[in-house]
Wavefront OBJ file of the C-alpha trace (Angstrom):
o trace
v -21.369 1.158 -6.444
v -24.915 1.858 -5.696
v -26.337 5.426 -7.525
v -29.465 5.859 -6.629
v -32.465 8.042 -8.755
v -34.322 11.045 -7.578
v -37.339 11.114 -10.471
v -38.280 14.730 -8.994
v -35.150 15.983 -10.481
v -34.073 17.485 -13.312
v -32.769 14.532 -15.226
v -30.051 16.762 -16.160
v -28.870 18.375 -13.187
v -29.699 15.184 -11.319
v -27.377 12.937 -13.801
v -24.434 15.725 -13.286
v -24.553 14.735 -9.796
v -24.375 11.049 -10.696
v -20.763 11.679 -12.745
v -19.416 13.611 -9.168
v -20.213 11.251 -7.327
v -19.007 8.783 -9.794
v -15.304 10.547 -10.352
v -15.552 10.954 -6.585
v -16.166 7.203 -6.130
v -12.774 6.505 -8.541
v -10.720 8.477 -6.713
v -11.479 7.229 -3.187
v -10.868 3.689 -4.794
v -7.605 4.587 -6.761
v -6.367 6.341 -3.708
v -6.428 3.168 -1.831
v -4.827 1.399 -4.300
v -1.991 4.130 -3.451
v -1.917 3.904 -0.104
v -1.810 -0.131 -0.693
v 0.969 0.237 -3.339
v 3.163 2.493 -0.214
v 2.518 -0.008 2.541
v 3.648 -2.474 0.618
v 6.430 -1.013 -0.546
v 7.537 -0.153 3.198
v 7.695 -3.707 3.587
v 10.391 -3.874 0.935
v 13.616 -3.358 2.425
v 16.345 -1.039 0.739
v 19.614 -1.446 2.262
v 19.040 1.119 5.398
v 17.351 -0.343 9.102
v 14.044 1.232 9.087
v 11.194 -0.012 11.790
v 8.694 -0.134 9.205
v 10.572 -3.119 8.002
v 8.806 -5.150 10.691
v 5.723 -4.005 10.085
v 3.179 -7.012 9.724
v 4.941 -8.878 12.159
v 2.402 -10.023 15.014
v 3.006 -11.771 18.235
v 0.864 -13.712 20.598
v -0.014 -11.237 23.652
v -1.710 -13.160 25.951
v -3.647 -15.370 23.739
v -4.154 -12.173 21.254
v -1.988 -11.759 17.903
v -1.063 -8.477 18.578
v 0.776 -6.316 16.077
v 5.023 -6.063 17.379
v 4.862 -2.347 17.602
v 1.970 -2.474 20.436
v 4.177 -4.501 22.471
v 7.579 -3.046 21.497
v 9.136 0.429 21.051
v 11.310 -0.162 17.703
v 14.251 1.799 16.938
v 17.454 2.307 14.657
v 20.868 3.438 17.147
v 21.821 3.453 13.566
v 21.485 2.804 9.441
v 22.346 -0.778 9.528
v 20.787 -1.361 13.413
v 17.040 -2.198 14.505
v 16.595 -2.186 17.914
v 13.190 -3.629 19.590
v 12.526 -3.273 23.415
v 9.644 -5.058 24.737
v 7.390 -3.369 27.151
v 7.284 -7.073 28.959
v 10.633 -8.811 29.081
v 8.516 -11.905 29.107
v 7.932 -11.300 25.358
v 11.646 -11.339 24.082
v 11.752 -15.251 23.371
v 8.070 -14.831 21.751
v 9.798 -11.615 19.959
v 12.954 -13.810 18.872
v 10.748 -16.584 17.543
v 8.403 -14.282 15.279
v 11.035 -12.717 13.992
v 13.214 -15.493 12.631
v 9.954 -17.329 11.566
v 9.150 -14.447 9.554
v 10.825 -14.865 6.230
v 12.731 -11.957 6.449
v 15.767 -13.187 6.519
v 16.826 -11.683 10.022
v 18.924 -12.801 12.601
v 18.045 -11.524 15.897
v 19.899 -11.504 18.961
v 18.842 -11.711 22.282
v 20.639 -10.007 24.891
v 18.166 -10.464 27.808
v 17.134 -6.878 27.334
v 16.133 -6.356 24.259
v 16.483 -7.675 20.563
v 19.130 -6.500 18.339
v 19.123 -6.992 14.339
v 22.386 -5.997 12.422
v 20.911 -5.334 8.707
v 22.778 -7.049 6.282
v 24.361 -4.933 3.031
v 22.329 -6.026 0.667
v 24.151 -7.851 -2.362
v 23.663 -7.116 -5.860
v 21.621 -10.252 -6.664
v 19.317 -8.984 -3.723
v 19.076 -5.712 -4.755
v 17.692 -6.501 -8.232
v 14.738 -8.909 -6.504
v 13.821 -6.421 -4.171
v 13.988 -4.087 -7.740
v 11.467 -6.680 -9.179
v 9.202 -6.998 -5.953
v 8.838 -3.333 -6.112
v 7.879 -3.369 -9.630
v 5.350 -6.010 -8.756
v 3.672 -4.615 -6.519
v 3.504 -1.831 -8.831
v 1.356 -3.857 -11.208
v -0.990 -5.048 -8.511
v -1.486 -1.166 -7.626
v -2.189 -0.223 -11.413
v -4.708 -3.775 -11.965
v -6.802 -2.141 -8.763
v -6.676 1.124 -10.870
v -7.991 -0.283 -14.054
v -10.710 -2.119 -12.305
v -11.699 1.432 -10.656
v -11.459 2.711 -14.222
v -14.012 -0.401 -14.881
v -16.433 0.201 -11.873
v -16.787 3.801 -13.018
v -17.395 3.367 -17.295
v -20.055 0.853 -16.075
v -21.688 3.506 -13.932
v -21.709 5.941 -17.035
v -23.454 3.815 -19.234
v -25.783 3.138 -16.692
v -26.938 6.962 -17.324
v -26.873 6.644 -20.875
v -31.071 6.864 -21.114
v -30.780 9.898 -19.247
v -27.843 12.208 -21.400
v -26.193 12.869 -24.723
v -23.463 10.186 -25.891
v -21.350 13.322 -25.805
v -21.606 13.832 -22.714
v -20.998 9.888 -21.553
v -17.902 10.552 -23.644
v -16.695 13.257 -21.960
v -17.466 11.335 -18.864
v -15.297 8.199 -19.892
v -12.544 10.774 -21.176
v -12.490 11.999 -17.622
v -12.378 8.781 -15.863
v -9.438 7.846 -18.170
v -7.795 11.167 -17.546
v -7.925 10.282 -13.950
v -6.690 6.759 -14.256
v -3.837 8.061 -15.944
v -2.571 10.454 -13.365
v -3.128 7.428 -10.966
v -1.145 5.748 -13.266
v 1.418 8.079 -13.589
v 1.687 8.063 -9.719
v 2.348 4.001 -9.570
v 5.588 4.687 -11.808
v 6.983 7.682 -9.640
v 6.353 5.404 -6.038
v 7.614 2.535 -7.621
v 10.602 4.495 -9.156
v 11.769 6.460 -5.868
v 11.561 3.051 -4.292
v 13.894 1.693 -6.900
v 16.285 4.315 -6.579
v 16.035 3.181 -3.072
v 16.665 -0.321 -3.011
v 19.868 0.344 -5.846
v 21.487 2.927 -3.435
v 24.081 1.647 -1.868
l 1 2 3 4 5 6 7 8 9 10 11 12 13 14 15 16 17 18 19 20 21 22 23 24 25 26 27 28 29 30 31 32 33 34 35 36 37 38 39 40 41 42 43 44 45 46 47 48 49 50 51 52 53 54 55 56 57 58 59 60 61 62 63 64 65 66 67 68 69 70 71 72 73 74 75 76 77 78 79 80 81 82 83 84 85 86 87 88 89 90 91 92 93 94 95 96 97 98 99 100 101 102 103 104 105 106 107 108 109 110 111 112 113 114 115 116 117 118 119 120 121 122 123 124 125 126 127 128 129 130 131 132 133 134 135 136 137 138 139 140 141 142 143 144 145 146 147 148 149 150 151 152 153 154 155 156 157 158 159 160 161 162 163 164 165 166 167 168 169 170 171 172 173 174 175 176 177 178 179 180 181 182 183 184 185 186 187 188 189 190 191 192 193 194 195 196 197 198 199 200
């Protein structure tokens, strides 16, 4: 984080303006820590089809790796169906191939039209991984949190020449306040996920 000075200023006004854009700064971050945490946990599958299940899948496109859902239209006829129809039949096999090399533990079939995956019930055994993935990636979200929480006490004490201790106090207080509602956030995604993933 870069904060620069402005020695015409007021110190004091001028250093107010250095903890917004400081608590401004630790949001942005913690918010894509978020929005991280949620596209990973789209790639966790509870037991319903969903096309966001394939998301991160890529394909060769004429010598490009192109993301499936720029060559595909992906849908679910219904909750335990994905459908994906390639805009160039020529891409079915390359479709096919991507998919079963892609860890995901799908079998697709090839009709000659499009692909079809039947999504498997998931078992109980499965259920608590995906339960334990979720958390996971929970963790990662709230260690990308805590170093926001970091970046931003380190630009407070930065300003300490310039203001009271009280007042980089009540800065650090509100940086914590703010990683805790960040916090507080991981828990509820991760937990709505769980819920999720135990459905059956």
């Amino acid at each position: 984080m870069n904060y620069k000075f402005c020695f015409l200023c007021d110190p004091k006004i001028h250093t107010m303006e250095e903890f917004e854009e400081i608590y401004e700064e630790v949001n942005m971050s913690m918010d894509a820590a978020i929005e991280h945490l949620d596209k990973e946990l789209t790639k966790i599958r509870a037991g319903r089809a969903n096309p966001a299940m394939l998301n991160g899948l890529f394909v060769d496109y004429y010598g490009a790796q192109t993301p499936l859902s720029q060559v595909a239209n992906i849908n679910t006829p219904d909750a335990r169906t994905l459908s994906i129809q390639p805009w160039e039949k020529s891409l079915l096999q390359e479709i096919e191939r991507t998919i079963i090399n892609s860890n995901l533990g799908f079998n697709p079939q090839n009709n000659g039209d499009l692909i079809i995956i039947s999504i498997p019930p998931l078992t109980e055994e499965r259920r608590v991984q995906l339960v334990k993935q979720a958390k996971g990636e929970g963790e990662h979200a709230k260690v990308g949190i805590r170093n926001a929480r970091k970046e931003a006490n380190d630009a407070i004490k930065k300003l300490k020449d310039d203001v009271s201790e009280d007042l980089i106090k009540d800065a650090e207080e509100k940086v914590q306040g703010i990683t805790n509602d960040y916090v507080k956030k991981v828990d509820e995604h991760v937990s709505l996920k769980e819920a999720d993933i135990m459905k059956v």
